[in-house]
N, C-alpha and C positions, 0 to 999 in steps of 0.2 A: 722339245722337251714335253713330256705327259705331263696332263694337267689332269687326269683324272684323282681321285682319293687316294688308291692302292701305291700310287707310284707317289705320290707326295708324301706319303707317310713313310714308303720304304725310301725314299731319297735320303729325306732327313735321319737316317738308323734306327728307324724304328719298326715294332713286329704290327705288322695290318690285323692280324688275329686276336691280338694281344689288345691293341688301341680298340678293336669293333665291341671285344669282349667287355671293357671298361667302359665304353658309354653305353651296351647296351644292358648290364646290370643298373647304371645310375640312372635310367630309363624306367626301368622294370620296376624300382625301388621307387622311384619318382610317382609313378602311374599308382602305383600300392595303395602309396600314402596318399596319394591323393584321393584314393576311392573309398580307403578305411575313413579316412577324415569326414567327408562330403554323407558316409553313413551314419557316421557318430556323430556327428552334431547336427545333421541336415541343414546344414549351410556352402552358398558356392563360393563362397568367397576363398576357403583353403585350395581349392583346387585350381578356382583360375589364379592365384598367388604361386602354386604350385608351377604352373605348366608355363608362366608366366618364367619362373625361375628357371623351370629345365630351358628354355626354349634360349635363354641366355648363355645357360652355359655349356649350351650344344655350340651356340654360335663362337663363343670364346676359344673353346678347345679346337672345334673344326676351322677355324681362320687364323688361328695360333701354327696350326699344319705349316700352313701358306706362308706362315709371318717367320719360318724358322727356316723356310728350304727360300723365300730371300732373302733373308739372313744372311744364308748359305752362299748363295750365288754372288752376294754384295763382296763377300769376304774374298772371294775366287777371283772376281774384276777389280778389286782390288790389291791384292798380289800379286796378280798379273800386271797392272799399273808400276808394282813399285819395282819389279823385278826386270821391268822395261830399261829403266835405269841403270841397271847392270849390266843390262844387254850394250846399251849404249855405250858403255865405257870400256866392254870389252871390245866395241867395232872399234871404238876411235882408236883403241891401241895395236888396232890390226889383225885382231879374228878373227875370222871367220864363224859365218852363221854359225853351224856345224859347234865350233870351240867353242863360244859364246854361247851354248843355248848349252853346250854340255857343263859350262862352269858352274851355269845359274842353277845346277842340280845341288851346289853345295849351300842355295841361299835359300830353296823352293823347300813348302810343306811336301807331309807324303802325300796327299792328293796332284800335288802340281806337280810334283818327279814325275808320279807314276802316266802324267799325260806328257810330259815332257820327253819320258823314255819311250812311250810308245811314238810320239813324233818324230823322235830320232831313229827310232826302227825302219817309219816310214818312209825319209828321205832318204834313205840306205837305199834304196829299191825302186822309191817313185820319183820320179825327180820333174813330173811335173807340179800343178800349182793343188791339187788334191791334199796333199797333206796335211797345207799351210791353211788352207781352209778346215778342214775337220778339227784341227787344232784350236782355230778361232771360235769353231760352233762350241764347243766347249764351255765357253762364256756368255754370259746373258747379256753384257754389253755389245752393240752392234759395230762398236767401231773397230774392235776387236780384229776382224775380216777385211777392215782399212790398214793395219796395222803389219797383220800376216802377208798381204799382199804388198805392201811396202819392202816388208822382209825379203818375199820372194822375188822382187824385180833385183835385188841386191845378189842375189845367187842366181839368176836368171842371166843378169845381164852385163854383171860384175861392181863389186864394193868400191865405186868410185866417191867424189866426194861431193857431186850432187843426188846421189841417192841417201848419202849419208847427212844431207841437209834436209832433203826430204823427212827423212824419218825424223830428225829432231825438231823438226816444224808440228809434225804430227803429234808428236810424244808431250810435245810441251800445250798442244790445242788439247789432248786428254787430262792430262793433269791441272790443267785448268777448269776444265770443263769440272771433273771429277773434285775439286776442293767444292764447286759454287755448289754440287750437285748436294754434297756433304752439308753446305750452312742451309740448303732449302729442305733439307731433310729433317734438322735439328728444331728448325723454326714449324715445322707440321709437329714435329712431336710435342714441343712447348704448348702449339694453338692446342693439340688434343687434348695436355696434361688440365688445360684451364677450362677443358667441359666438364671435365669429370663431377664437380663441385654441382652443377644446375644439371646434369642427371642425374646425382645422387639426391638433389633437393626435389627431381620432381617424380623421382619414384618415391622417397618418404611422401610428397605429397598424394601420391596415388593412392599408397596404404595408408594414411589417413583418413582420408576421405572414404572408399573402402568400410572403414572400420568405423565410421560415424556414420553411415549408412545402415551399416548391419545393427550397430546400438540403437538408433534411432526404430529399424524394423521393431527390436525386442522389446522397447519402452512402447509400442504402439500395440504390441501381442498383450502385454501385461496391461495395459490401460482398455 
């Protein structure tokens, strides 16, 4: 997967022209005011408070990019996870791959149909282990390609019921894995929600002190 800007921004549906155009006016506008301010009072303090602010909320918006296409990908390994389950229940009652991966089109978003259909075009045609892999690149999770090869020794080698224990050894090691991954996720977001408070306390502190500075410059100009 591209990690550069253009492709993170268009992953997530969003316009690259449109996004460059919007930070680069709040830039423009930023830098402005910065310059008219720093003339009109002959003081640095508006500016570096200025650039100080853009430089936050360049970093906000551009890591918000990132924060929304894994988002994205979480939601995808994630349905892939739950739709595992209905895979399994159609093996145990005798499906094949094939039936089974075509049922789960009635349970899948339209993102996961539309790779699901293309998978099943491809095992039409390819019937080696190619498919089941590109299928699994699809997801950000790496066990994924554990999973599809599991799949494929199943059609490879025939839907016996050690292949069929196999895979529910497997399925049950991800959804395990996949709940803790869930409470370690929750408990980073609670430690970050509890900084927020002593950064908000020590940028007030910064423009305070800032600002007792500059009073202090003026009462030394007038004295």
């Amino acid at each position: 997967m591209k990690n550069n800007l253009r492709s993170v921004i268009e992953y997530i549906g969003l316009s690259y022209k449109k996004e460059m155009t919007k930070l680069f006016i709040v830039g423009f506008v930023g830098v402005f005011l910065g310059v008219f301010l720093f003339l009109y009072n002959k003081n640095y303090i508006y500016p570096i408070l200025l650039i100080g602010g853009l430089s936050v909320y360049f970093y906000v918006i551009l890591n918000g990019y990132y924060v929304k296409r894994s988002n994205i990908n979480k939601s995808h390994d994630e349905e892939f996870i739950a739709l595992l389950s209905y895979f399994q229940t159609f093996i145990s009652n005798h499906d094949n791959v094939y039936q089974a991966f075509k049922k789960l089109l009635s349970y899948s978003s339209t993102w996961m149909q539309e790779r699901i259909n293309i998978f099943l075009t491809q095992i039409d045609s390819d019937k080696s282990v190619k498919p089941y892999i590109e299928f699994a690149d699809c997801f950000q999770m790496k066990v994924a390609r554990n999973v599809m090869l599991s799949i494929y020794q199943m059609v490879d080698e025939g839907e016996n019921e050690m292949h069929l224990l196999h895979f529910t050894t497997l399925f049950n090691n991800i959804r395990h894995t996949n709940i803790e991954e869930k409470k370690q996720t929750q408990e980073r977001k609670l430690s970050s929600v509890s900084m927020f408070p002593l950064i908000g306390a020590g940028l007030l502190t910064i423009g305070l002190s800032l600002a007792i500075i500059n009073a202090m410059g003026d009462l030394i100009n007038v004295i």
